[in-house]
C-alpha positions in Angstrom: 114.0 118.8 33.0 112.3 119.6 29.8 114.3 117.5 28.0 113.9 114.6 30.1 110.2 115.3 30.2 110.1 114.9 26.1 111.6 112.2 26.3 109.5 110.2 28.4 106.5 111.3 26.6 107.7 110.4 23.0 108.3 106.9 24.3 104.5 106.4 25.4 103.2 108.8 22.1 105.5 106.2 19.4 104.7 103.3 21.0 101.0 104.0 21.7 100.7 105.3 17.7 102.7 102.3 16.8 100.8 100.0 18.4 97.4 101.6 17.0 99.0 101.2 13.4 100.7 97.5 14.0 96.9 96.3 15.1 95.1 97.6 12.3 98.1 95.8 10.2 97.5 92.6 12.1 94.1 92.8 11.6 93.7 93.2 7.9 96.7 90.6 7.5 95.2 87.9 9.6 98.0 87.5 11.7 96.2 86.9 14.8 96.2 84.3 17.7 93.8 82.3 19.6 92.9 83.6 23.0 92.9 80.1 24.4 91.2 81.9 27.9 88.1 83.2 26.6 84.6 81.5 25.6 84.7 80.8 22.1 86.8 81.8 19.4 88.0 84.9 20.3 91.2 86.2 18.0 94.1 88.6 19.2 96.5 90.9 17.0 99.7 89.2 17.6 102.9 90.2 17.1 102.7 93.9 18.6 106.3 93.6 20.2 107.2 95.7 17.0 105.8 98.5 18.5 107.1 98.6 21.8 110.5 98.2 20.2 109.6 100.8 17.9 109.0 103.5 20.5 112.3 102.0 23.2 114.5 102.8 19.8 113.3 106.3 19.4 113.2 107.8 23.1 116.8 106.1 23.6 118.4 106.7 20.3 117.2 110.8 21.4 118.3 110.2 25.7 121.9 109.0 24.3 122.1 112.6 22.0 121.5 114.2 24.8 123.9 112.6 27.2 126.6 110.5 25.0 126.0 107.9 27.8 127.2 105.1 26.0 125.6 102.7 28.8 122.3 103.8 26.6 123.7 102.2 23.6 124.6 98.8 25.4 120.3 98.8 26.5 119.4 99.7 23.0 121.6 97.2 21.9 119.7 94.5 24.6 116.5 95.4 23.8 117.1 95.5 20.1 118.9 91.8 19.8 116.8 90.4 21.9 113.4 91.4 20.4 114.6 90.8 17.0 115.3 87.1 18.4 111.5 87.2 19.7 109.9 88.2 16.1 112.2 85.5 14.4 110.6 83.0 16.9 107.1 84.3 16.5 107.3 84.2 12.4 109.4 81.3 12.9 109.8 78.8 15.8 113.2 78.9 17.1 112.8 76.2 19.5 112.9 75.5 23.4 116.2 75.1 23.4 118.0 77.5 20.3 115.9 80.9 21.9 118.2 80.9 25.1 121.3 80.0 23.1 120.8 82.6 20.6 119.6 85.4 23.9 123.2 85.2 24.9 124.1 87.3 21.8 121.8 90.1 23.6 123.7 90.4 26.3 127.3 90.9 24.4 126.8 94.9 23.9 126.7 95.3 27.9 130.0 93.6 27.4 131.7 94.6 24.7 131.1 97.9 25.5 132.6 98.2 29.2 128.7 99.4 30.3 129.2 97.7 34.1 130.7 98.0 36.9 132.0 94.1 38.2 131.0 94.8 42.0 127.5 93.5 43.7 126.1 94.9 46.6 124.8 91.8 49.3 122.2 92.7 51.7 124.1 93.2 55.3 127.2 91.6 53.8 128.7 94.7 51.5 130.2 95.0 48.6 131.7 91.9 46.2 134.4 92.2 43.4 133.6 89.8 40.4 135.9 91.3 37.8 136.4 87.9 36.5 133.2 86.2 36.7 130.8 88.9 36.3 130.6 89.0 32.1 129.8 85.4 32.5 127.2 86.1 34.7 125.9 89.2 32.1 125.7 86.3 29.3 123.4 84.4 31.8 121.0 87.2 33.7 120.2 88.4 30.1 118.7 85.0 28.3 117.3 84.8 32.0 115.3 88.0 32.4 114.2 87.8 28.6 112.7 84.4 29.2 111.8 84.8 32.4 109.1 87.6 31.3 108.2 85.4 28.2 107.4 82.4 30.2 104.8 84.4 32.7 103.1 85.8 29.4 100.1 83.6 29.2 97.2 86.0 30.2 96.2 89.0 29.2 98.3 92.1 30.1 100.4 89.9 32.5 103.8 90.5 30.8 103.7 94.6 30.3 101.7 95.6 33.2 103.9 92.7 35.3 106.8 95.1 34.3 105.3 98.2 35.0 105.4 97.4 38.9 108.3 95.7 39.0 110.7 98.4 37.0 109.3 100.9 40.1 111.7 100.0 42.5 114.4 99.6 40.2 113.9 103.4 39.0 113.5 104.2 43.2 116.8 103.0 43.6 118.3 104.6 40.7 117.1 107.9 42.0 118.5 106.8 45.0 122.0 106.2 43.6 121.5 109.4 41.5 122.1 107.5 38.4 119.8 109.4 36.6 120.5 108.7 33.2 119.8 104.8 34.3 116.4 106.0 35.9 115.3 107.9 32.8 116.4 104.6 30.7 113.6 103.1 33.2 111.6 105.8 32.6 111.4 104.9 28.9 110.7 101.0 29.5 107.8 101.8 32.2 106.4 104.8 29.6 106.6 102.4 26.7 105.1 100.1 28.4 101.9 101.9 29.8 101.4 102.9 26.3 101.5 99.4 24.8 99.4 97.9 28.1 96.5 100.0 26.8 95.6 97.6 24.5 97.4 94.5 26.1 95.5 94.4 29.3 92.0 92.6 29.6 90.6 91.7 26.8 93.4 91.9 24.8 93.4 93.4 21.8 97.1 92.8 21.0 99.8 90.5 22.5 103.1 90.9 22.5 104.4 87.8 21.2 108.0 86.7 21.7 109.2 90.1 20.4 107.6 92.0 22.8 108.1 90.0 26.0 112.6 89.3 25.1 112.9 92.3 24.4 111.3 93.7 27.8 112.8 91.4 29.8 116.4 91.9 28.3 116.0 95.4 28.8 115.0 95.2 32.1 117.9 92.8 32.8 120.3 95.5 31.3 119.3 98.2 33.2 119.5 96.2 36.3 123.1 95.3 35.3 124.1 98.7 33.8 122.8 100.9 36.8 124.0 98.3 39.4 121.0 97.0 41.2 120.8 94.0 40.4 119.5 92.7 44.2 116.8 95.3 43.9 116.2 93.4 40.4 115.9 90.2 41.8 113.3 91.0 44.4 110.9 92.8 42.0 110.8 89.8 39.3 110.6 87.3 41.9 106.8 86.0 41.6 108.0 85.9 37.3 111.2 83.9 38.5 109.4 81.2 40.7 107.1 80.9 37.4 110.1 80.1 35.5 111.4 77.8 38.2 108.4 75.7 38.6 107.8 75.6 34.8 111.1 74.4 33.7 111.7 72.1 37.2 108.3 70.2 36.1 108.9 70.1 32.3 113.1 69.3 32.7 113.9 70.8 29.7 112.9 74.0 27.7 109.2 73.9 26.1 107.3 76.2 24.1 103.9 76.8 25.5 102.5 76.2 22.3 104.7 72.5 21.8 103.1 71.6 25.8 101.1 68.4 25.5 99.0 68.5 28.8 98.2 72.4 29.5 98.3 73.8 33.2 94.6 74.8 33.1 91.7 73.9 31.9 89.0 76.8 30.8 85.3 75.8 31.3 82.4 77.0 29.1 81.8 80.1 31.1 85.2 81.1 30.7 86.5 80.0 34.1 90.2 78.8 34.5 90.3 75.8 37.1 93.4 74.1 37.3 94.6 70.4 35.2 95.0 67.8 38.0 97.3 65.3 35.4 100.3 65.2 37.0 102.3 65.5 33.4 101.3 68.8 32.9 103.4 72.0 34.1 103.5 73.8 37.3 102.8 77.4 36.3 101.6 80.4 39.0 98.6 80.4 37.0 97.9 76.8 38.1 99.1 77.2 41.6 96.8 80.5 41.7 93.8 78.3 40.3 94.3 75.2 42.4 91.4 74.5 44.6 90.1 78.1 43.3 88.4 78.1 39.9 88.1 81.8 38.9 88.1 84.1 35.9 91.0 85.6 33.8 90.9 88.8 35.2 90.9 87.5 39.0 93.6 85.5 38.0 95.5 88.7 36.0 94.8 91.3 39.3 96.3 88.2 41.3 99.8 88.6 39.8 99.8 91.7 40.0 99.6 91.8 44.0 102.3 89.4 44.0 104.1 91.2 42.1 103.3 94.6 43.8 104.2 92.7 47.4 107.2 91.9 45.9 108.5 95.4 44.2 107.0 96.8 48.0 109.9 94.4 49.3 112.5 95.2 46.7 111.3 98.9 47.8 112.5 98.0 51.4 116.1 96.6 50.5 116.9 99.8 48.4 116.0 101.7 51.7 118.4 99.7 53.8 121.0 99.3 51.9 121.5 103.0 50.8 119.2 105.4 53.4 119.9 103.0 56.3 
């Protein structure tokens, strides 16, 4: 217990120290960002992904010693390929289209390394084999979840404290399964992300950049995969998922939000967000939240989180049919 307990808090202390250091680095560098939701010219540390990755590296490379759980290897290998993708599109533009491409390398460790079991669980239908199918589906849930996380990143604190709620459920029904060397893995995501949504939340003193938000989102995707829960998975990320949808559905191909032409919103002098009525530009949840109701950042940011918490209070539900029903 003690062991587990160290863990845990070594992920929040790193990251949190890191992320204090990495700032200051910014800062003095001038390798900040625009806060395009603010009045003004208000500038934000950006990358800080390094130090969430910094801290995930540390409190796994420690829970594998103590458990030779090779499973923690494949999520360290995730997290690690797919941030390291993010900073090389944060220094350096990868592209709409390359950044998926090159996230299916991510998910190959799952693979390579045996670290799932091909069999879904279906609400009120059972079990499903997929021996043969189910590493093709790993190459896709990966690039999916990464992205999925980046694209819902537009305000501040959205993306970490997003994750927060929706990796409860997931670490519910890991407890649940007794799997608890995939919960403590959660554990270590949720800790490391507390510590980092300190100074991510409103007003942001640092965002994550690319590197920050792939690397979260493929390690939640493994985890979902590697502990087998991936319905539970589903459920939680769903308000991030019909973000993606709509984004991609309305823009047909894959865009940078920095490369869109016509932004979703629109933010007035006194910092409001109201919504952009041309019909070219992107359906996001921030513009479907602002649509005929003109508010503030931080209404907007508590917003998501609701959805989100309605939808890890649903994900909740499933895990308590499907294995206490």
């Amino acid at each position: 217990m003690y062991e587990n307990i160290g863990i845990i808090l070594i992920s929040f202390i790193v990251t949190y120290l890191a992320s204090k250091i990495l700032i200051t680095f910014l800062k003095n560098t001038k390798r900040e960002v625009l806060d395009y939701h603010k009045k003004g010219k208000n500038y934000v540390a950006y990358p800080g992904g390094p130090a969430i990755i910094v801290g995930i590296i540390f409190s796994l490379a420690i829970l594998y010693i103590t458990t030779s759980d090779t499973r923690i290897i494949a999520i360290l290998g995730v997290t690690v390929i797919a941030g390291t993708i993010g900073l090389i599109d944060d220094l350096k533009s990868l592209g709409g289209r390359k950044k998926p491409l090159f996230l299916l390398l991510a998910a190959l460790p799952i693979i390579l390394l045996g670290s799932y079991e091909p069999t879904m669980d279906f609400l009120f239908f059972g079990s499903s084999q997929l021996t043969i199918i189910y590493p093709f589906l790993i190459l896709i849930a990966i690039p999916v979840t990464a992205n999925t996380l980046n694209t819902i990143d537009v305000l501040n604190g959205v993306s970490t404290g997003f994750i927060i709620i929706a990796a409860i459920p997931v670490l519910i029904a890991l407890i649940v399964k007794g799997d608890m060397n995939a919960a403590l893995t959660t554990m270590v995501l949720i800790t490391s992300c507390i510590a980092f949504f300190i100074f991510h939340r409103y007003p942001s003193k640092v965002f994550p950049g690319d590197s920050g938000t792939l690397a979260l989102g493929a390690m939640y995707g493994a985890i979902v995969i590697i502990g087998g829960v991936e319905l539970i998975g589903v459920f939680a990320l769903l308000p991030a998922i019909l973000n993606s949808f709509a984004y991609l559905s309305s823009m047909k191909d894959f865009v940078e939000h920095k490369n869109i032409k016509i932004r979703p919103t629109k933010v007035l002098a006194d910092g409001t967000i109201m919504a952009e009525k041309d019909k070219r530009a992107p359906i996001t949840l921030v513009r479907l939240i602002v649509a005929g109701n003109p508010s503030k950042e931080l209404s907007v940011v508590n917003t998501i989180f609701m959805l989100s918490i309605v939808s890890s209070i649903l994900a909740t539900t499933i895990t308590l049919i499907m294995w206490l029903g």
